[in-house]
C-alpha positions in Angstrom: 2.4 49.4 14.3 2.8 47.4 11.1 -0.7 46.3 9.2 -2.5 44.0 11.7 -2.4 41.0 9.1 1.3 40.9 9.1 0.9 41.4 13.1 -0.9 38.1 13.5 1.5 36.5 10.9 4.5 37.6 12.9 3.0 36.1 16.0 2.0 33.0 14.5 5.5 32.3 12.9 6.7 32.7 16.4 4.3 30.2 18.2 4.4 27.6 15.0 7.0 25.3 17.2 6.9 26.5 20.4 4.9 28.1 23.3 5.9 31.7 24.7 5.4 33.5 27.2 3.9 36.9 26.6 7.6 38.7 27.4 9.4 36.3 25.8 6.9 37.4 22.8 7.2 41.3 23.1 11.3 40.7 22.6 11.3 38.0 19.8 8.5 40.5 17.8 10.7 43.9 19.0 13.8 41.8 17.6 11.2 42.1 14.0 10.6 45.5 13.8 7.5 45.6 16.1 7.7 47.9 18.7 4.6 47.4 21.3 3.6 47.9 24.3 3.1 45.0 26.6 -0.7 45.8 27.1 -1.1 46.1 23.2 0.2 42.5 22.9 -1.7 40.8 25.8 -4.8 42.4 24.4 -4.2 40.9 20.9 -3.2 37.9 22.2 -6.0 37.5 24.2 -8.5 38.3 21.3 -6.2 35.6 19.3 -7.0 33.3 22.2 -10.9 34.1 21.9 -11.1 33.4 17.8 -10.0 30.0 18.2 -6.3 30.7 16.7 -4.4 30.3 20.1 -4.3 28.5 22.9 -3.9 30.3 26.4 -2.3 28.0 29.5 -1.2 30.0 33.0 1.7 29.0 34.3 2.2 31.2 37.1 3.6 34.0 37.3 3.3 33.8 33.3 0.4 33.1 30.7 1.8 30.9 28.1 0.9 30.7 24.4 0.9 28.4 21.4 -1.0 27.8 18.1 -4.5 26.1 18.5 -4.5 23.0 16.7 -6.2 23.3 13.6 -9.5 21.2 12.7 -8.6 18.6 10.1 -10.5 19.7 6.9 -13.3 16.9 6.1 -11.5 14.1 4.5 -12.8 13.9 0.8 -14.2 10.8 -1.4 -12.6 9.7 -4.3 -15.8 11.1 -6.2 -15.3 14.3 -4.7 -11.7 14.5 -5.5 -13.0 13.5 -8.8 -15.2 16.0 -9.7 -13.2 19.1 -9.0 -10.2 18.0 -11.1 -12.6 17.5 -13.8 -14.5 20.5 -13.2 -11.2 22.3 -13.9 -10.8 20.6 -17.3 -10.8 23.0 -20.9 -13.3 20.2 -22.1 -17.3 20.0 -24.2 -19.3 17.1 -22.0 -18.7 14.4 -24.5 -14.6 14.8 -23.2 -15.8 15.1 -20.0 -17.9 12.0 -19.7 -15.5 9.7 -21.6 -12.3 10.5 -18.8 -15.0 9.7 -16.1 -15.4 6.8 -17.3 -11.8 6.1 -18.8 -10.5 7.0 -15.2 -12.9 4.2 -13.2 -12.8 1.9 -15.6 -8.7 2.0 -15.3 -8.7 2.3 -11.6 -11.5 -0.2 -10.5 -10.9 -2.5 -13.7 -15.0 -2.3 -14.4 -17.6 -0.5 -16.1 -18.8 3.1 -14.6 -22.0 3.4 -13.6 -24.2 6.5 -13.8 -24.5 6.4 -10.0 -20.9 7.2 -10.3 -21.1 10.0 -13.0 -23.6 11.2 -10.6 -21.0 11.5 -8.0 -19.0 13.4 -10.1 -20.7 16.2 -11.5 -20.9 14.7 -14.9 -24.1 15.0 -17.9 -24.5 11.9 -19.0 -24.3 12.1 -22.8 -23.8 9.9 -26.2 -20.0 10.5 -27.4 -18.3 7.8 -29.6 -15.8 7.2 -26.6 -18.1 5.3 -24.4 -20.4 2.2 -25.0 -22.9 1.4 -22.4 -22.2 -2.4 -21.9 -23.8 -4.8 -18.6 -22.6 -4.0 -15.6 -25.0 -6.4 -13.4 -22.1 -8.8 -12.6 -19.6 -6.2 -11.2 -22.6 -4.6 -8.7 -21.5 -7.5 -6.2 -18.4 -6.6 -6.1 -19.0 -2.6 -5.2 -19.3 -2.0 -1.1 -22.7 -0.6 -0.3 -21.5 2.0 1.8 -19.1 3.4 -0.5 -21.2 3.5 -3.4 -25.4 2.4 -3.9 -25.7 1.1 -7.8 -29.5 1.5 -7.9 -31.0 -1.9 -9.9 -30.5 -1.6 -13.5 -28.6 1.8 -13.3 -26.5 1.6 -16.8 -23.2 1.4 -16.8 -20.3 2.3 -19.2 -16.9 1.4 -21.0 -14.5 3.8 -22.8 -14.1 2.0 -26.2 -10.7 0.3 -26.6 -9.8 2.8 -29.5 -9.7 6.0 -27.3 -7.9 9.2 -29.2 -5.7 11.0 -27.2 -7.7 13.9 -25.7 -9.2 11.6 -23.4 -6.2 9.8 -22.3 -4.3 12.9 -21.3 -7.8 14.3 -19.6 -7.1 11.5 -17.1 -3.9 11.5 -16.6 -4.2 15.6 -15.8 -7.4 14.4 -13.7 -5.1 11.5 -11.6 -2.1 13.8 -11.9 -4.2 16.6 -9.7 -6.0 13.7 -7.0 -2.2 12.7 -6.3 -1.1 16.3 -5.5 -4.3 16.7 -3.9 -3.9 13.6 -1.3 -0.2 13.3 -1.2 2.1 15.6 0.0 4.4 16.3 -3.6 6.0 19.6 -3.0 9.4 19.6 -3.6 9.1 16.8 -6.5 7.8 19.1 -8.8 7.5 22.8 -10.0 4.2 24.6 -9.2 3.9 26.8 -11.9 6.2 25.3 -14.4 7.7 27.0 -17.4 5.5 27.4 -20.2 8.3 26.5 -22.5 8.3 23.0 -21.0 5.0 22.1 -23.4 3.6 19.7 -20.3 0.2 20.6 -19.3 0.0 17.9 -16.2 
């Protein structure tokens, strides 16, 4: 028998779009290369069956077999999405706090609170990108249950005179939230060519 790993990836190509019976399974993985009993396949598909990865319906005379559906992966927050594109930045804090705050302040069109630096993983430190200005008139405007702006938590601005390291910081950051939640393959390279001098 071929490694077990490519086994269960064999079977699970073949169940990906449709259900099968167990001898309609033997021939389509015989057709592969993989030459098994009948016994040695019912037994692994029954342990398949038991892990969660298929799903196991008799119709009689036959058992029938298909993928499990798959548990959707916990939806993430903005701030989570956030964080691990930042986290994955070549950056000191002071870079690192000024496209937090660059990348609310351009999205919401307001200040960034610390509540929201919070959020994202990120020190708050003094850099010459960011000024702490009043953010009391924009707390209002922010929905409770998506974010709690404690009373008098400060809040920030990215100063109008940004260099670039910043700038291109969030648009890599906004770059990797849109590949995150959007489905963008075939749109772009994955690993592009180094030669092409982009690094979004």
């Amino acid at each position: 028998m071929k490694d077990e790993f490519s086994f269960q990836d064999a079977i699970t190509e073949l169940l990906r779009d449709e259900s099968l019976s167990i001898s309609a399974i033997q021939r389509r993985l015989g057709e592969r290369g993989f030459k098994e009993h009948r016994l040695v396949i019912t037994g692994y598909l029954r342990a398949l069956r038991d892990l969660g990865v298929l799903k196991e319906v008799e119709v009689p005379p036959s058992k029938i077999y298909s993928l499990a559906l798959k548990e959707e992966k916990p939806e993430k927050g903005f701030y989570d999405l956030i964080k691990h594109e930042i986290e994955d930045l070549d950056a000191d804090e002071n870079l690192r706090m000024a496209t937090a705050v660059l990348v609310v302040n351009t999205l919401f069109r307001r200040p960034c609170f610390r509540a929201e630096l919070k959020r994202m993983g990120i020190k708050e430190v003094e850099t010459r990108w960011v000024r702490r200005v009043d953010g009391r008139p924009y707390v209002s405007t922010i929905d409770p249950d998506k974010l709690v702006v404690p009373d008098g938590d400060p809040a920030y601005e990215c100063d109008c005179e940004l260099p670039p390291p910043p700038i291109e910081m969030v648009l890599k950051v906004l770059s990797g939230v849109l590949k995150e939640v959007l489905d963008l393959s075939g749109l772009y390279e994955k690993y592009p060519q180094m030669t092409l001098g982009s690094n979004l």
